[in-house]
C-alpha positions as CSV (number, residue, x, y, z in Angstrom):
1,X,98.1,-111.9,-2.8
2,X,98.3,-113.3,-6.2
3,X,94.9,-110.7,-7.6
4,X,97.2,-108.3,-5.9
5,X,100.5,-108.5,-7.8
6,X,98.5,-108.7,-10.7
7,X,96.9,-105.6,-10.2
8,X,100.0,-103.9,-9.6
9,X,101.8,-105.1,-12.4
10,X,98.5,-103.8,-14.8
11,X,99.1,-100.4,-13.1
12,X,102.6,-100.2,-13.4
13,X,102.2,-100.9,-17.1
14,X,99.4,-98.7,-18.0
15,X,101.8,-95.9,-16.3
16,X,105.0,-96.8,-18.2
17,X,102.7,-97.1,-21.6
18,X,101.5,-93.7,-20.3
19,X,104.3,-91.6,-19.7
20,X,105.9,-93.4,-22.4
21,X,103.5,-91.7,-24.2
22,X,103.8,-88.5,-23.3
23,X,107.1,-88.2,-23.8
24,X,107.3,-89.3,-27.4
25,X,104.2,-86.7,-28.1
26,X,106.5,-83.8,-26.7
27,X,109.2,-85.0,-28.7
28,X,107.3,-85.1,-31.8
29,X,105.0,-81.6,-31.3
30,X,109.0,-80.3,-31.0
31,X,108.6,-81.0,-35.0
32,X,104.9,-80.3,-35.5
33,X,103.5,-83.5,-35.6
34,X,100.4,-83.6,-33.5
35,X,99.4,-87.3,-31.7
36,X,96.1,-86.9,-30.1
37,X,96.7,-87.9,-26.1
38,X,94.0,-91.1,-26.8
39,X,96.0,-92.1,-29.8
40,X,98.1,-95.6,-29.2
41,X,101.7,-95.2,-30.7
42,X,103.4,-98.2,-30.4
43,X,107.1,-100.0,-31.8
44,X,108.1,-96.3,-32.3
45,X,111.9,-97.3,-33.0
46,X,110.2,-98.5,-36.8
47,X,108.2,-95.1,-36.9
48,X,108.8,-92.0,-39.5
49,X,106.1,-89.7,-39.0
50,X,107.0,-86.6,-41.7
51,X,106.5,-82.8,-40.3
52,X,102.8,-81.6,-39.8
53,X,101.6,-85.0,-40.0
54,X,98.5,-85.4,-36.9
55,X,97.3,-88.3,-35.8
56,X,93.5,-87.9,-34.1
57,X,91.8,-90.2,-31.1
58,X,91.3,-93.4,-30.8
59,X,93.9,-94.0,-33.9
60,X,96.5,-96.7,-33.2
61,X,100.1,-96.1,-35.3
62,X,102.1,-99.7,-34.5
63,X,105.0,-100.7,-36.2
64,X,104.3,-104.4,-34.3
65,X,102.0,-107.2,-34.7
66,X,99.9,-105.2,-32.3
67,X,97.2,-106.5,-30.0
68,X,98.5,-110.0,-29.2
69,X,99.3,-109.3,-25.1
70,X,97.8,-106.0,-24.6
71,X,101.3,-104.5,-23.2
72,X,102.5,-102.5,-25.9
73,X,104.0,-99.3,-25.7
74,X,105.7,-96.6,-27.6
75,X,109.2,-98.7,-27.1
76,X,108.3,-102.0,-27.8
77,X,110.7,-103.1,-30.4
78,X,109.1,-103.1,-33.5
79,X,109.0,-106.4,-36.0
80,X,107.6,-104.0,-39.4
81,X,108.1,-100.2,-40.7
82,X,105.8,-97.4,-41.5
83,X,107.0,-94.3,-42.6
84,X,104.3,-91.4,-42.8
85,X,105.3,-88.2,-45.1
86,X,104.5,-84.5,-44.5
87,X,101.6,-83.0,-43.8
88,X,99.3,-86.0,-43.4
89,X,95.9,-86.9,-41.3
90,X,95.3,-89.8,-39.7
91,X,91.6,-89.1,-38.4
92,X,90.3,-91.0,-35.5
93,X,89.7,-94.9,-34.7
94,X,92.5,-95.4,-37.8
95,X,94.2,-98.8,-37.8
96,X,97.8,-98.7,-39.2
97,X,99.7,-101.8,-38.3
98,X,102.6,-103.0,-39.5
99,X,102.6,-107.0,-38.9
100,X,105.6,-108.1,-39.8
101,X,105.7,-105.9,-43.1
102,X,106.0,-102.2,-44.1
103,X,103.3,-99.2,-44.7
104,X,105.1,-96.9,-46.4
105,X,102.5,-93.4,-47.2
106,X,103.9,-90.0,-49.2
107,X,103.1,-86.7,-48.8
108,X,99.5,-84.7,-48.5
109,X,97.6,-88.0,-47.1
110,X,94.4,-87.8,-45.4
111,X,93.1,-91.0,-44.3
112,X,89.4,-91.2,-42.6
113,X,88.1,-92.4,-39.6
114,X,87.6,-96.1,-39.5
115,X,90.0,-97.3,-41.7
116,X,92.1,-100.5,-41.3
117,X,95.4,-100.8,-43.0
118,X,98.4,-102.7,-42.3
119,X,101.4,-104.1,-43.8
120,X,101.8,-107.9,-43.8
121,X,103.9,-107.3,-46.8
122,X,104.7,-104.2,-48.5
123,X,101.5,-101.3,-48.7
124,X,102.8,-98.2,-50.6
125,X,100.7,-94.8,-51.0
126,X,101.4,-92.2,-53.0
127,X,101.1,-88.7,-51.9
128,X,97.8,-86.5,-52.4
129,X,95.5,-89.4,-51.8
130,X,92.4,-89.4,-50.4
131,X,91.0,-92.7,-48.5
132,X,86.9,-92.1,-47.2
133,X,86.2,-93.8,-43.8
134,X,85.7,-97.2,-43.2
135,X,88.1,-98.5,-46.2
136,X,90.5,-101.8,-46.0
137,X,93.8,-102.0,-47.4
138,X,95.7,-105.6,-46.1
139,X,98.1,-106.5,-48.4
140,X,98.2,-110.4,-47.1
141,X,95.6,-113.4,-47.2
142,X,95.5,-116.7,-46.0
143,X,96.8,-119.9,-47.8
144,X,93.5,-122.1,-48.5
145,X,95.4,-124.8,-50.4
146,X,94.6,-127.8,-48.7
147,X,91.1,-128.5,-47.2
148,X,92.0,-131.1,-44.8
149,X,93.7,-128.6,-42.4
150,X,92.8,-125.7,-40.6
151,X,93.6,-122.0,-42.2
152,X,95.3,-121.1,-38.8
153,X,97.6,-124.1,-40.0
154,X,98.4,-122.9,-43.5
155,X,99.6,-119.8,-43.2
156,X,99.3,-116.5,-45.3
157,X,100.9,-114.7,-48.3
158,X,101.4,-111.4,-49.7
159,X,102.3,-109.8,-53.0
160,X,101.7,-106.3,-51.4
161,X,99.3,-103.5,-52.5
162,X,100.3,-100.1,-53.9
163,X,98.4,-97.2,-54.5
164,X,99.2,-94.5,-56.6
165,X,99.2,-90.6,-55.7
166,X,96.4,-88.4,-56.3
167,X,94.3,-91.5,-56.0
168,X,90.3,-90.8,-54.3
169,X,89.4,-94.2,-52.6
170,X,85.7,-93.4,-51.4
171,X,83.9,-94.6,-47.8
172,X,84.3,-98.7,-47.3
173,X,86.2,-99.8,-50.5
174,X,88.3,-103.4,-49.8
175,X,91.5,-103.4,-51.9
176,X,92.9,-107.2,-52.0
177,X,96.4,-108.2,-52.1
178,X,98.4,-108.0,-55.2
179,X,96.3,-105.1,-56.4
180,X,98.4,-101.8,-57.7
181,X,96.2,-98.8,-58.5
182,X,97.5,-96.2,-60.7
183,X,97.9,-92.6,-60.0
184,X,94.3,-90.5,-60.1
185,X,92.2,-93.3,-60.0
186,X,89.2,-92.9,-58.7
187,X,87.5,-96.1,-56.9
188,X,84.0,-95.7,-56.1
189,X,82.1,-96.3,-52.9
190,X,81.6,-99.9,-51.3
191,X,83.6,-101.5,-54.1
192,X,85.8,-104.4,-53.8
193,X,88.9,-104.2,-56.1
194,X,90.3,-107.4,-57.0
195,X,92.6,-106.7,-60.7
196,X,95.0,-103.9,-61.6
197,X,93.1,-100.2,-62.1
198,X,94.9,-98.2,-64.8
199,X,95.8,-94.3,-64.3
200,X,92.6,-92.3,-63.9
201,X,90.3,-95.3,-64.4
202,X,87.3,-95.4,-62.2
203,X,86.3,-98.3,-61.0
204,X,83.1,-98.9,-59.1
205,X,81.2,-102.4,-58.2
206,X,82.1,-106.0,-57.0
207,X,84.1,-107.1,-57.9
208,X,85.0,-103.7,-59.2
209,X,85.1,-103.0,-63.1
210,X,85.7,-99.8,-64.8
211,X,82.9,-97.5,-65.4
212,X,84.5,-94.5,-67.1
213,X,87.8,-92.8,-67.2
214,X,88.7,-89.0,-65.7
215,X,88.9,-86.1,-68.5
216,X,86.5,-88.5,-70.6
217,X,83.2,-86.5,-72.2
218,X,81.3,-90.1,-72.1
219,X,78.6,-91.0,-69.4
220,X,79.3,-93.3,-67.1
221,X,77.1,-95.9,-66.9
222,X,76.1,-98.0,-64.1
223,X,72.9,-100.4,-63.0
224,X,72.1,-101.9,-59.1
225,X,73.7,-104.8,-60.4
226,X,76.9,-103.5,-59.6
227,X,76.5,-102.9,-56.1
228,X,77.5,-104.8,-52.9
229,X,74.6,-107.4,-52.9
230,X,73.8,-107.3,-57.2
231,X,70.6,-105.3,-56.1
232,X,69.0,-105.3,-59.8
233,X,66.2,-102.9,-60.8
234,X,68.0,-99.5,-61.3
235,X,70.5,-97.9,-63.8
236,X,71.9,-94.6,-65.0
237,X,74.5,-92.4,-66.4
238,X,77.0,-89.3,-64.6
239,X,79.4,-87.1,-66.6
240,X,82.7,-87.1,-65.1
């Protein structure tokens, strides 16, 4: 009887979370945002999504610390914010999660399959940007003060990240907390960006450093060495 009830009860929850759902999509094509039907929107109560935004497959949108019990639905009362503007793309298998902090993401925003980004603090992005699949944005980390007790023990903290607008973040760059990028910046693939990047800098490398600035006539110059790894054995130039 027991394995019984249980199974119920996972029924009767994958069926609220379902048609819980569906309903919020029809309210929300009723403005022209487009949620894919295999898209998880959850904590919707803390959820601005801005006209002609879409949200494809597989992409979760959860203004909660999502995950923990596996019950979540569109009204589970949210603990963060995000707020999406106009006209943005949230491809599929996207991560946004709000974890006790805020996502906040302008206008004119495509963001690629595979990415992971979530609050924990503040996250700002400015409109026009363009992030390439598989990039991290997590604007927390843990405490590692003491080395006697366990990281689960110490907890984390979080100076937020904010990313400017008209800013191209290639495929699998890690932006750390505390970072601010400046607006059309250019960070380069695989990178890891650790420091401040200045207005139209681009940055490539780990940790990344700049390489060359946007509108500059100089080469850019760049060697193995600066790739994940510090491959050596290969260098060259690009005009920007």
């Amino acid at each position: 009887m027991p394995v019984l009830l249980n199974m119920l009860r996972i029924v009767r929850d994958t069926v609220r979370r379902r048609v819980g759902h569906l309903r919020y999509m029809a309210q929300q094509r009723g403005r022209n945002v487009y949620i894919h039907t295999d898209a998880r929107v959850v904590g919707v109560a803390g959820i601005t999504f801005g006209d002609g935004t879409r949200v494809g497959a597989g992409a979760v949108v959860a203004a909660v610390a999502y995950g923990l019990n596996g019950a979540e639905h569109p009204r589970t009362p949210p603990d963060g914010r995000i707020t999406i503007g106009r006209n943005c793309s949230i491809l599929h298998q996207c991560t946004l999660i709000s974890y006790h902090g805020s996502i906040a993401i302008g206008d004119n925003v495509s963001i690629n399959p595979y990415c992971a980004i979530y609050g924990g603090g503040e996250l700002v992005i400015g409109s026009n940007t363009r992030i390439a699949t598989g990039t991290v944005l997590i604007p927390s980390s843990h405490v590692i003060d003491d080395p006697a007790r366990p990281f689960a023990e110490q907890g984390v903290k979080s100076r937020g990240i904010r990313i400017g607008s008209d800013v191209w973040i290639a495929s699998r760059v890690v932006v750390l907390d505390g970072v601010t990028v400046g607006d059309g910046a250019v960070l380069a693939a695989g990178c890891v960006v650790t420091k401040d990047v200045a207005p139209l800098d681009i940055v490539a490398g780990v940790p990344a450093r700049v390489i060359g600035r946007r509108g500059s006539k100089a080469p850019l110059s760049w060697s193995n060495k600066d790739l994940p790894g510090g491959v050596s054995g290969g260098s060259g130039t690009v005009t920007p």
